[in-house]
TORKOL-4160 file (C-alpha; in steps of 0.2 Angstrom, whole numbers, padded with zeros to 4 digits, m for minus):
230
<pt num="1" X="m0021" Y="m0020" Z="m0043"/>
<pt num="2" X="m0010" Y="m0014" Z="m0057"/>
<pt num="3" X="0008" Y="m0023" Z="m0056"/>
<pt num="4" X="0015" Y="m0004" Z="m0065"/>
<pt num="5" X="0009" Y="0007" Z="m0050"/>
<pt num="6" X="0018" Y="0010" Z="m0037"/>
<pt num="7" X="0010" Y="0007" Z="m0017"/>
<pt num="8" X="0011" Y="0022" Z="m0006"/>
<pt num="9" X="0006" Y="0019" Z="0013"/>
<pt num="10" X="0001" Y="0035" Z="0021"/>
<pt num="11" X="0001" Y="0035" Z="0038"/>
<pt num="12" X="m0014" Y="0050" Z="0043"/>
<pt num="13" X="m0009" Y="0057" Z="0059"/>
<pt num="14" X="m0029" Y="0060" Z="0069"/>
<pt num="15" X="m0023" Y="0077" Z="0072"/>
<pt num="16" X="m0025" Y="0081" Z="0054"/>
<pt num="17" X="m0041" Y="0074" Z="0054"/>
<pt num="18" X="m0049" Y="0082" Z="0071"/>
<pt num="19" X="m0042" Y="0093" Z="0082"/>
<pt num="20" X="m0056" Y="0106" Z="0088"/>
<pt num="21" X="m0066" Y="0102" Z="0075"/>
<pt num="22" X="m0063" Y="0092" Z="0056"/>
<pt num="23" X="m0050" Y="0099" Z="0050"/>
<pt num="24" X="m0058" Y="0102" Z="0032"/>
<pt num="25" X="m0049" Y="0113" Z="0023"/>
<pt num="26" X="m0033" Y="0100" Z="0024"/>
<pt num="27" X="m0043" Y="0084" Z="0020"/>
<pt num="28" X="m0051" Y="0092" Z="0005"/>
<pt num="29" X="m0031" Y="0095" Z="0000"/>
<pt num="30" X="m0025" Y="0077" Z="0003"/>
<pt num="31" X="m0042" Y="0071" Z="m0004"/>
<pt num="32" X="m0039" Y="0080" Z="m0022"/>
<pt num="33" X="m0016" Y="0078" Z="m0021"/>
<pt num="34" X="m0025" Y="0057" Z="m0019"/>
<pt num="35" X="m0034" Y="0057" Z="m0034"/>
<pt num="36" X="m0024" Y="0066" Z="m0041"/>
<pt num="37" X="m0012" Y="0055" Z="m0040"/>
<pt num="38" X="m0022" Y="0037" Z="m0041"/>
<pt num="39" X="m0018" Y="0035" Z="m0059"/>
<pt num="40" X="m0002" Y="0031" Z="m0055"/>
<pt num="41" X="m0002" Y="0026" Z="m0039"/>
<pt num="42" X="m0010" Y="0013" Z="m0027"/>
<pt num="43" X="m0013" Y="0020" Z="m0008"/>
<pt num="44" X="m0017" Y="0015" Z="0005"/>
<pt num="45" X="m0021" Y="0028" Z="0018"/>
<pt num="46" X="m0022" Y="0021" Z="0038"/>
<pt num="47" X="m0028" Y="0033" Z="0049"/>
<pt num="48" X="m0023" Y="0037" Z="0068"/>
<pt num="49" X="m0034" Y="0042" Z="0081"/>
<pt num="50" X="m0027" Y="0059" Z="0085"/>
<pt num="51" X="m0039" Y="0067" Z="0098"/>
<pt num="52" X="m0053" Y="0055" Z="0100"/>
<pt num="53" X="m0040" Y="0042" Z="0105"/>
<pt num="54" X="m0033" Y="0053" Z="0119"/>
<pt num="55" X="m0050" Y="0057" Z="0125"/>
<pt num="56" X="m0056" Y="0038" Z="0124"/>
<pt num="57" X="m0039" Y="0033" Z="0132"/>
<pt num="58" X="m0041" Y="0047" Z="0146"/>
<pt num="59" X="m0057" Y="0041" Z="0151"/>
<pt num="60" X="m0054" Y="0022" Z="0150"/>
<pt num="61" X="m0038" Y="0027" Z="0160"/>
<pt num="62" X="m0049" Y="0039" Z="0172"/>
<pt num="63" X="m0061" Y="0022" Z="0174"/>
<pt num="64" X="m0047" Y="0013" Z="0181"/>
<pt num="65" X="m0046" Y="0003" Z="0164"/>
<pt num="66" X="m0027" Y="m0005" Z="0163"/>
<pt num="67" X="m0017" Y="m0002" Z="0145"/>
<pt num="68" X="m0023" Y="m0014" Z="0136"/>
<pt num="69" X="m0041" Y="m0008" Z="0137"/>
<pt num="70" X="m0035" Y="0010" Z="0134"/>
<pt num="71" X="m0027" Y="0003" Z="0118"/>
<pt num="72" X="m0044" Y="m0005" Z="0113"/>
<pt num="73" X="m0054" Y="0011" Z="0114"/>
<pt num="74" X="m0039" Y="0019" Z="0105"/>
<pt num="75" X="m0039" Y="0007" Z="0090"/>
<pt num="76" X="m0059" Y="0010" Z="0090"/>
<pt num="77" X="m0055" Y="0028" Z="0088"/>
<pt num="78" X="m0041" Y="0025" Z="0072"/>
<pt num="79" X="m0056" Y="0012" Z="0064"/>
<pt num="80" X="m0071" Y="0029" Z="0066"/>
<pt num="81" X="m0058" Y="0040" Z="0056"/>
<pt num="82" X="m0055" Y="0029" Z="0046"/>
<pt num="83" X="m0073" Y="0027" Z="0041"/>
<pt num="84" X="m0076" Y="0044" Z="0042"/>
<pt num="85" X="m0064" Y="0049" Z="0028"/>
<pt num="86" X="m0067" Y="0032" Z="0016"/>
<pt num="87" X="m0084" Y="0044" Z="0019"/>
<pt num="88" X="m0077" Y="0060" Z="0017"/>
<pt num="89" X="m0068" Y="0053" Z="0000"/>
<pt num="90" X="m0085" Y="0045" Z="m0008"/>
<pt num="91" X="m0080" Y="0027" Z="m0005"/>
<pt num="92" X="m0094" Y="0015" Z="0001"/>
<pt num="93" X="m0089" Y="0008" Z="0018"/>
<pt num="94" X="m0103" Y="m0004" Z="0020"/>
<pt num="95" X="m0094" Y="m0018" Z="0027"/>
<pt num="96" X="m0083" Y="m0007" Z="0036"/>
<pt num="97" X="m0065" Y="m0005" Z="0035"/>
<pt num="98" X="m0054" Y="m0018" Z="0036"/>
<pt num="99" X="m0047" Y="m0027" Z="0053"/>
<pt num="100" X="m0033" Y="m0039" Z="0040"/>
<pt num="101" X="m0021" Y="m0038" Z="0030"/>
<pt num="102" X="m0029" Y="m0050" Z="0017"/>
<pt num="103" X="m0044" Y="m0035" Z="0017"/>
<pt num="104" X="m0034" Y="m0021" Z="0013"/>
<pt num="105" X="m0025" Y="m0032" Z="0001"/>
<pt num="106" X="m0042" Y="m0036" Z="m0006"/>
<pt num="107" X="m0050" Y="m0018" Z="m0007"/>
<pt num="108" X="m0033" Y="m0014" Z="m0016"/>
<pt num="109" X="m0034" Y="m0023" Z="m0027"/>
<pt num="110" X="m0053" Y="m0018" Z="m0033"/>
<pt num="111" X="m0051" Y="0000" Z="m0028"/>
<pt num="112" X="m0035" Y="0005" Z="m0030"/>
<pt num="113" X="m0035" Y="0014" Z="m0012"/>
<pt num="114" X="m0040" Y="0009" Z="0004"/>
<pt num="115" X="m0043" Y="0016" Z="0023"/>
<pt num="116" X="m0040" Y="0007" Z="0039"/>
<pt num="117" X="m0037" Y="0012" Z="0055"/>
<pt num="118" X="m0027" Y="m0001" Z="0067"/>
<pt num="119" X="m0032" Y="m0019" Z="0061"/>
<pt num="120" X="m0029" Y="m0028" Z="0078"/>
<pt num="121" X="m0023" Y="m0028" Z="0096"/>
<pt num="122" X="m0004" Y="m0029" Z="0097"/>
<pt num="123" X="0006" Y="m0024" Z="0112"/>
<pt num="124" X="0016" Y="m0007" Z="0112"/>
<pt num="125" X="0011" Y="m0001" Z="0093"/>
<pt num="126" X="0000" Y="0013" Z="0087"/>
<pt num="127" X="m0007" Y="0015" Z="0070"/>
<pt num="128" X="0012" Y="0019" Z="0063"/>
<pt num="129" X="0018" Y="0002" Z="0066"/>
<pt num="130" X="0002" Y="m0004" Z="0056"/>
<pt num="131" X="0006" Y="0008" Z="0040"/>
<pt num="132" X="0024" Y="0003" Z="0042"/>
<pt num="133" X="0019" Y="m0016" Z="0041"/>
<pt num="134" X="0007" Y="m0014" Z="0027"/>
<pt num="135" X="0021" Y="m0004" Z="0017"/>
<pt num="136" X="0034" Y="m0019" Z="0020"/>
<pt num="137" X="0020" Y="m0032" Z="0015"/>
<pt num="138" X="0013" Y="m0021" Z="0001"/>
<pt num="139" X="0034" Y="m0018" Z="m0005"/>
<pt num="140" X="0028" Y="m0002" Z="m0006"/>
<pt num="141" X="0036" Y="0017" Z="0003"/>
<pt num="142" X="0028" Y="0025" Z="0018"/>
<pt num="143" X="0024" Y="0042" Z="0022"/>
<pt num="144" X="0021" Y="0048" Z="0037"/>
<pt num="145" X="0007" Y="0064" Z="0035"/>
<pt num="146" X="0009" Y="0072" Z="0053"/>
<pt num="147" X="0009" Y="0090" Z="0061"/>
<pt num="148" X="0025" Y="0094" Z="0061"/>
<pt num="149" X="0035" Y="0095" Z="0044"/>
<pt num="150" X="0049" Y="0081" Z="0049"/>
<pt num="151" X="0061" Y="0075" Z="0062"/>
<pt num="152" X="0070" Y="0088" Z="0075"/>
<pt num="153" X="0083" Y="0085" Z="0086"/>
<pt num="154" X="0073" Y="0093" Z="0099"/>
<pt num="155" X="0053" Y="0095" Z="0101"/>
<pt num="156" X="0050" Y="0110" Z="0091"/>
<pt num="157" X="0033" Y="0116" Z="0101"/>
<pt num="158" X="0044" Y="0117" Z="0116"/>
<pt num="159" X="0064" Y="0121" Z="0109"/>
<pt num="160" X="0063" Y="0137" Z="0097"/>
<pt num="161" X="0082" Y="0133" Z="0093"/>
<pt num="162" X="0078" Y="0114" Z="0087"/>
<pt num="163" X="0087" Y="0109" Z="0073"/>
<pt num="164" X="0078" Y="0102" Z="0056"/>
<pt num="165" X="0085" Y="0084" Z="0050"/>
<pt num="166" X="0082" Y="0082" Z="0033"/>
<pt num="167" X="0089" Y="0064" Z="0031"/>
<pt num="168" X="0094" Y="0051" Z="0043"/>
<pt num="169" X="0098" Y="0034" Z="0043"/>
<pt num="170" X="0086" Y="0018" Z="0050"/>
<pt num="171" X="0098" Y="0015" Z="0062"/>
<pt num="172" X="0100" Y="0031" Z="0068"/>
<pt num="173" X="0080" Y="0037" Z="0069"/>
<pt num="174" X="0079" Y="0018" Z="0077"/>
<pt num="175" X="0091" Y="0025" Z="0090"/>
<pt num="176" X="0082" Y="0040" Z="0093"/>
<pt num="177" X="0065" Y="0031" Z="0094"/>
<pt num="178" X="0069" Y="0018" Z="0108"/>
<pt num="179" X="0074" Y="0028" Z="0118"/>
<pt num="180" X="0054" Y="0034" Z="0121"/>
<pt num="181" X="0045" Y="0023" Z="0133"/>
<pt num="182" X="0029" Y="0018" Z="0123"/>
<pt num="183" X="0011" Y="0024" Z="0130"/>
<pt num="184" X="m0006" Y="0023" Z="0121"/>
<pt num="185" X="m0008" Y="0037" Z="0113"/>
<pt num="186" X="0009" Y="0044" Z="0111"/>
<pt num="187" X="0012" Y="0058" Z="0101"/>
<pt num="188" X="0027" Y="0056" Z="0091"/>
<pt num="189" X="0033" Y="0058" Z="0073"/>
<pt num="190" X="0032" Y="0037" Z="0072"/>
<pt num="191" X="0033" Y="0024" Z="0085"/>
<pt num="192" X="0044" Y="0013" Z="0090"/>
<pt num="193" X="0038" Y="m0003" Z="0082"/>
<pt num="194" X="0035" Y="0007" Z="0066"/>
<pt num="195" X="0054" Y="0011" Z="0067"/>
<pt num="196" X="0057" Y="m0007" Z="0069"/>
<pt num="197" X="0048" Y="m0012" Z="0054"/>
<pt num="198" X="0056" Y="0000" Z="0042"/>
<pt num="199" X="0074" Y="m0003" Z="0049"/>
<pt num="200" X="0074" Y="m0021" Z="0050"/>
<pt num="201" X="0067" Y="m0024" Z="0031"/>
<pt num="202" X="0073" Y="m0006" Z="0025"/>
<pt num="203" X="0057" Y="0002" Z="0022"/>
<pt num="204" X="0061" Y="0019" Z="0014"/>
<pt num="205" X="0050" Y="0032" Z="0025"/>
<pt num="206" X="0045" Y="0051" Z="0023"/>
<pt num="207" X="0039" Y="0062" Z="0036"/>
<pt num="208" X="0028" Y="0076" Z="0028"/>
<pt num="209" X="0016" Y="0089" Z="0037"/>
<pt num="210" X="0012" Y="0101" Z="0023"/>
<pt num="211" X="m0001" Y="0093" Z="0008"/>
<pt num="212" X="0009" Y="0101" Z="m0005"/>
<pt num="213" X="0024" Y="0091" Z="m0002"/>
<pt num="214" X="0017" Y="0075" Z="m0003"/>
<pt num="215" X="0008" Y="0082" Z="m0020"/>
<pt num="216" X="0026" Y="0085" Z="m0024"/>
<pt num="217" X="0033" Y="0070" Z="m0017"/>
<pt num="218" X="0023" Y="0060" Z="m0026"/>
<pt num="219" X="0028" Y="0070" Z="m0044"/>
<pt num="220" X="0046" Y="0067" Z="m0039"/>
<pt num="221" X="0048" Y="0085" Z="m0037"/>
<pt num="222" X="0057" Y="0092" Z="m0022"/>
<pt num="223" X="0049" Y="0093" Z="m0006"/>
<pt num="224" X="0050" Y="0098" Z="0014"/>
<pt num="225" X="0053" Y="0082" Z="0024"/>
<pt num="226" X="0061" Y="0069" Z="0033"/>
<pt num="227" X="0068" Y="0055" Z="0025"/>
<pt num="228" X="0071" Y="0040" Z="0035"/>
<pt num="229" X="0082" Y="0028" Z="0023"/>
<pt num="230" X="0100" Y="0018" Z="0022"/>
């Protein structure tokens, strides 16, 4: 791993990887902006579960399966998209993706990028908290890849007046944040152990939904997003 390159984190959100189907035409974008960008760049890309965590967790749920097995067959869900796009990117996945911290640290070093999902059981944490980790461990800056384009004040899919916020503080998004009560699954623009992480050992953090502003966040060009810093 080359000591010149920057480490970028991405957090995939599942729902740009699946949502009624595989949501090609935006992963063949974040595949080429990637490699376009590897030359310069070390990534490491951890996927969530989206969808086929909520189904998995619904069912468990339905089963009469307590949290901690719905958050199982959740983490299952992040680790199949995460084979899935190492797949979709051309990487060989034959021993799998990693479950450590020490493996991704590995794979990084000999590929350049690498693709994880959640790399194990920890209470209250989705796989936001594991990209915002890796990103404090890695000293490197997280970006949040979801599907909306930042942080509102209100939830946009329900407020038509909500209010865009550019930049905020750690503290401040920390604020906002812990006031959710966590559930697996939850679907929000990071969780509250992510927020944790980046505000106790200031993490710099982006929330992007478009593909074209991470391509131009990563050329240091202007782009559409939140940014979560001091």
């Amino acid at each position: 791993m080359s000591v010149k390159k920057k480490t970028v984190v991405i957090s995939l959100g599942g729902s740009q990887i699946f949502s009624v189907g595989v949501n090609y035409a935006y992963l063949k974008r974040f595949k080429d902006v990637v490699l376009k960008h590897k030359k310069d760049y070390n990534f490491v890309v951890v996927c969530g579960g989206g969808r086929l965590a909520r189904e998995y967790i619904g069912a468990v749920k339905r089963a009469g399966g307590d949290l901690f097995h719905q958050s199982l067959a959740g983490i299952g869900a992040t680790r199949a998209n995460a084979r899935f796009v190492s797949h979709f990117f051309g990487y060989d996945s034959r021993h799998g993706v990693p479950h450590t911290y020490w493996t991704v640290r590995k794979y990084l070093k000999k590929q350049g990028i690498v693709f994880c999902g959640a790399l194990k059981y920890v209470d209250n944490q989705t796989s936001d908290s594991v990209a915002a980790l890796l990103a404090r461990k890695l000293k490197g800056e997280f970006v949040n890849l979801t599907n909306v384009k930042g942080l509102y004040d209100k939830d946009p899919s329900k407020f038509k007046g909500a209010k865009f916020i550019p930049e905020i503080s750690w503290e401040d998004f920390d604020l906002i944040v812990q006031k959710i009560k966590f559930k697996p699954g939850q679907h929000f623009v990071l969780d509250q152990g992510a927020s944790k992480t980046i505000k106790k050992n200031k993490v710099v953090t982006y929330i992007v939904e478009d593909v074209k502003d991470l391509d131009l966040y990563l050329s240091g060009k202007k782009f559409v997003g939140t940014r979560i810093a001091g």
